[in-house]
C-alpha positions in Angstrom: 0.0 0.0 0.0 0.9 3.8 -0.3 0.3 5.3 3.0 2.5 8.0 2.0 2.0 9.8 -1.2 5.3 11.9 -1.4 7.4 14.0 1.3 8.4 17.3 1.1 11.5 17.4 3.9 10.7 16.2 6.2 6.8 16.6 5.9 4.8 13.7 5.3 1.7 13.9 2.8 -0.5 11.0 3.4 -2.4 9.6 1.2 -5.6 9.0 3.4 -5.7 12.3 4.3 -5.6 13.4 0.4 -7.9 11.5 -0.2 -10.6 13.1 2.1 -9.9 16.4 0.7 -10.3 15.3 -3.0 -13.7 13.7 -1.6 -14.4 17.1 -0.2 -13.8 18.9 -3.2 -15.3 17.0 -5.0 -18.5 16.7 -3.4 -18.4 20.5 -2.4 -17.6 21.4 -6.6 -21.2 19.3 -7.0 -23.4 20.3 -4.5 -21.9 24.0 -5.4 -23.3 23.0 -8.8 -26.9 22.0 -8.2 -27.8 23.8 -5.5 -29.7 26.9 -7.7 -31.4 23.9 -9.3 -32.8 23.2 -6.1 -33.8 26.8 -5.1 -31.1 26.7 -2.6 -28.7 29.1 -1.7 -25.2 27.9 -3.3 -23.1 29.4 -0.3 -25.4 28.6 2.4 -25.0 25.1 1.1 -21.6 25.4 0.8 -21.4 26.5 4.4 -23.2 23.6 5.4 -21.7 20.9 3.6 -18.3 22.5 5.6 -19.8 22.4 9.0 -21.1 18.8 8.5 -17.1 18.1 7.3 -16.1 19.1 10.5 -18.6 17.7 12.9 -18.6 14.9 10.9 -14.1 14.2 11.6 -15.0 15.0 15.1 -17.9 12.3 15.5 -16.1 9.7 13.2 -12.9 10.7 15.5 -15.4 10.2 18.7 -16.7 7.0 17.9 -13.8 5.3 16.7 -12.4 6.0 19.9 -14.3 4.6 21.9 -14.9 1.4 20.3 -11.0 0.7 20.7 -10.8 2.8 24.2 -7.9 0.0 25.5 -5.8 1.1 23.2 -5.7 4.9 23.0 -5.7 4.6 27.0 -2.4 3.6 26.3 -1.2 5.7 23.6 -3.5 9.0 24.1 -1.5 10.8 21.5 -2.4 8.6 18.8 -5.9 10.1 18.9 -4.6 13.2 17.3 -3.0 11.1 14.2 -5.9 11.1 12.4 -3.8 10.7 9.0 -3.4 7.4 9.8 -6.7 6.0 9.3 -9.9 5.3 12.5 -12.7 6.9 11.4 -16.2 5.6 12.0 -18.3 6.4 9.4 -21.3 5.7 11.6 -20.0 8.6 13.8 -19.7 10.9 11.3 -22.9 10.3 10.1 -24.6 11.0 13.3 -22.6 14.3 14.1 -22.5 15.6 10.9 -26.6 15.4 11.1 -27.0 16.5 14.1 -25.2 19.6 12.9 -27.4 20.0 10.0 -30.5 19.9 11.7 -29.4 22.4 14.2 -28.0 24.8 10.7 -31.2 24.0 8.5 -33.8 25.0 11.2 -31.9 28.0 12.0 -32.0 29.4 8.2 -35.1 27.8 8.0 -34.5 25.1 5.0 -36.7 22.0 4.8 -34.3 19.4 5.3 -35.8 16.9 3.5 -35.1 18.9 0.2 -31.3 19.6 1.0 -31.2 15.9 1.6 -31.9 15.6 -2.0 -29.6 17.5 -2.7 -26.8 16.4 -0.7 -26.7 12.5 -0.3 -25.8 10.9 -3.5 -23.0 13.3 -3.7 -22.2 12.9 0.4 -21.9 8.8 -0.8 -20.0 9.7 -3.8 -17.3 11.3 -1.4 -17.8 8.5 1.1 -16.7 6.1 -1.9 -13.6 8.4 -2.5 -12.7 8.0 1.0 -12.6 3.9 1.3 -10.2 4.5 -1.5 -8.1 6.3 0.8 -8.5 3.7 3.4 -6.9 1.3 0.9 -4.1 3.6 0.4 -3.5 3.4 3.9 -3.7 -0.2 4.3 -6.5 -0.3 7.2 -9.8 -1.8 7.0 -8.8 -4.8 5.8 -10.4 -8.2 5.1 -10.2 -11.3 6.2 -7.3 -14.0 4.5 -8.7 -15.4 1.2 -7.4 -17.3 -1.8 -9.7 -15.4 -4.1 -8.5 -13.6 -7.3 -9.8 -10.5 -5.1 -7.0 -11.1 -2.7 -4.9 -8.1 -1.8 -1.1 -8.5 0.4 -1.6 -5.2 2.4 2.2 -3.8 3.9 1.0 -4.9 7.2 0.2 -8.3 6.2 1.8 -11.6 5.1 -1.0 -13.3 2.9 -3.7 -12.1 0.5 -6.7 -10.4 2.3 -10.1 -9.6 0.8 -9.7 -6.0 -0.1 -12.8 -4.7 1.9 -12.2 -1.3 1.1 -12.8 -1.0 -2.3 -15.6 -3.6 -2.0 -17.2 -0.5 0.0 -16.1 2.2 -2.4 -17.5 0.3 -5.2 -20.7 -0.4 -3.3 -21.3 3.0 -2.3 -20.4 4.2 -5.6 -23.6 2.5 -6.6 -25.4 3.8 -4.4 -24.4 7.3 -5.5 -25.4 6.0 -8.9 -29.2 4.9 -7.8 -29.1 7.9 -5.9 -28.1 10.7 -8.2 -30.6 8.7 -10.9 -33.6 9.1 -8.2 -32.3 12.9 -7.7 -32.5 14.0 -11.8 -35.4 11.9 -12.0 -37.0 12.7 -9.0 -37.9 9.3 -7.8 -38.7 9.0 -3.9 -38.8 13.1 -3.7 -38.0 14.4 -0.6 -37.3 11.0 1.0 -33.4 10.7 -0.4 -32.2 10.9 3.0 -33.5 8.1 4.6 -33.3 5.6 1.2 -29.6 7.1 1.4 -29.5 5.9 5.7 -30.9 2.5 4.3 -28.8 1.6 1.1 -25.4 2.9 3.1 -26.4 0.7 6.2 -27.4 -2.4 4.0 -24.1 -2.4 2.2 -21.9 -1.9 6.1 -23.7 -4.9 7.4 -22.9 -6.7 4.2 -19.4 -5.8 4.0 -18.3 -5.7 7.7 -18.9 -9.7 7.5 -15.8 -9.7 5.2 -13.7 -7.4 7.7 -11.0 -9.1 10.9 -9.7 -5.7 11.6 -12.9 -4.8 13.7 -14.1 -6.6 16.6 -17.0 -9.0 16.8 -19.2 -9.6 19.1 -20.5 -13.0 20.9 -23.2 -13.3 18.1 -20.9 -13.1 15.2 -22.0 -9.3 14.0 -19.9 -6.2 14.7 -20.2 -3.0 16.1 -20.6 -1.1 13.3 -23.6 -3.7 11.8 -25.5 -3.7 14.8 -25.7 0.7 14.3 -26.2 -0.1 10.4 -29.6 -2.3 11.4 -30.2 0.3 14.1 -29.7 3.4 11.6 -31.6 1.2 8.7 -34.4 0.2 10.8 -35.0 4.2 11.8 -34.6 5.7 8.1 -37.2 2.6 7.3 -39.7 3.7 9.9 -38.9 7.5 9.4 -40.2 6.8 5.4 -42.8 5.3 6.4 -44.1 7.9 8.5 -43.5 10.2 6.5 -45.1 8.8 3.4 -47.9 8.1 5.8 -48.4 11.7 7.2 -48.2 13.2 3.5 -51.1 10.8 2.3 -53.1 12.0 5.5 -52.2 15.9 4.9 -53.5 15.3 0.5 
């Protein structure tokens, strides 16, 4: 793997971290793109999609964490070195919407509408960022013979390359997304297929992972949020859908 892109001195550019911020750009050049086709203010967007960036590090940070809280209560420093890889997704997702629920109210946007805006191009970055996490050798799979096998640095056998198997999934679901946004399929209700198709293809994925910890039941961490977050966006939809039928 290529944890390290280049060095300049004795600066270090990583190649996770370069990752996020082509995600970011990338994702901030599209939403910066289609927000007037939306109605919405390309700046306040802007200003949001930043904001849920940084509450989103912090949460992913947060979470992380704590799920391996015996280990960084040994080494508290390596908390700050987030260029090495441990984010949780799951974190970040929570965060970075609690933020935007707290910024929409406040400017008084519907937040259903700059869901539909945002997620397919918030999955699209997601996707950018496993590719990262490949990069940088973490979030790894278990040992396989498979033609999909992958030696990482750290390792001594061919692993299943999980992280691309979740860039490529979520890639798809930026696909089905961005489709159901130009066609406006499930208007106003992106957000929680969005919650639903990213936590179908965790739980599906985390089964090929050893670098996360299981527990007694044989599911993870991170899968038990995923049916947690899917089972919410599921029930949210239908509510939703529900109350709009009663309100026509």
């Amino acid at each position: 793997m290529h944890p390290i892109i280049f060095s300049i001195g004795s600066v270090n550019i990583y190649s996770y971290g370069v990752m996020l911020a082509l995600a970011f750009v990338v994702v901030a050049f599209c939403i910066y793109k289609r927000s007037p086709s939306f109605g919405l203010d390309k700046n306040i967007m802007l200003d949001l999609l930043f904001g849920i960036l940084i509450f989103g590090l912090i949460g992913a940070r947060i979470l992380h964490v704590f799920l391996d809280k015996e280990y960084y209560m040994k080494y508290p420093l390596e908390i700050l070195k987030v260029y090495n890889g441990g984010l949780s997704v799951q974190g970040g997702m929570f965060a970075g919407l609690v933020f935007a629920l707290f910024f929409l109210r406040k400017k008084k946007i519907d937040i259903f509408k700059a869901g539909d805006l945002f997620v397919p191009f918030i999955a699209l970055g997601q996707s950018i960022g496993r590719i990262g996490c490949f990069l940088n050798g973490c979030c790894y799979g278990a040992v396989t013979s498979s033609c999909f096998g992958v030696i990482f640095s750290s390792q001594e056998i061919p692993r299943h390359p999980t992280q691309l198997y979740a860039a490529l999934a979520l890639f798809f679901v930026f696909i089905i997304l961005l489709i159901f946004q130009q066609k406006k399929i499930f208007y106003s209700d992106l957000l929680y297929i969005y919650i639903m198709l990213y936590s179908f293809q965790r739980i599906i994925v985390d089964f090929f992972r050893v670098d996360i910890s299981m527990l007694k039941f044989g599911m993870s961490v991170g899968q038990l949020i995923s049916i947690v977050f899917f089972i919410i966006a599921f029930g949210g939809l239908l509510w939703k859908n529900k109350q709009n039928k009663n309100t026509n």
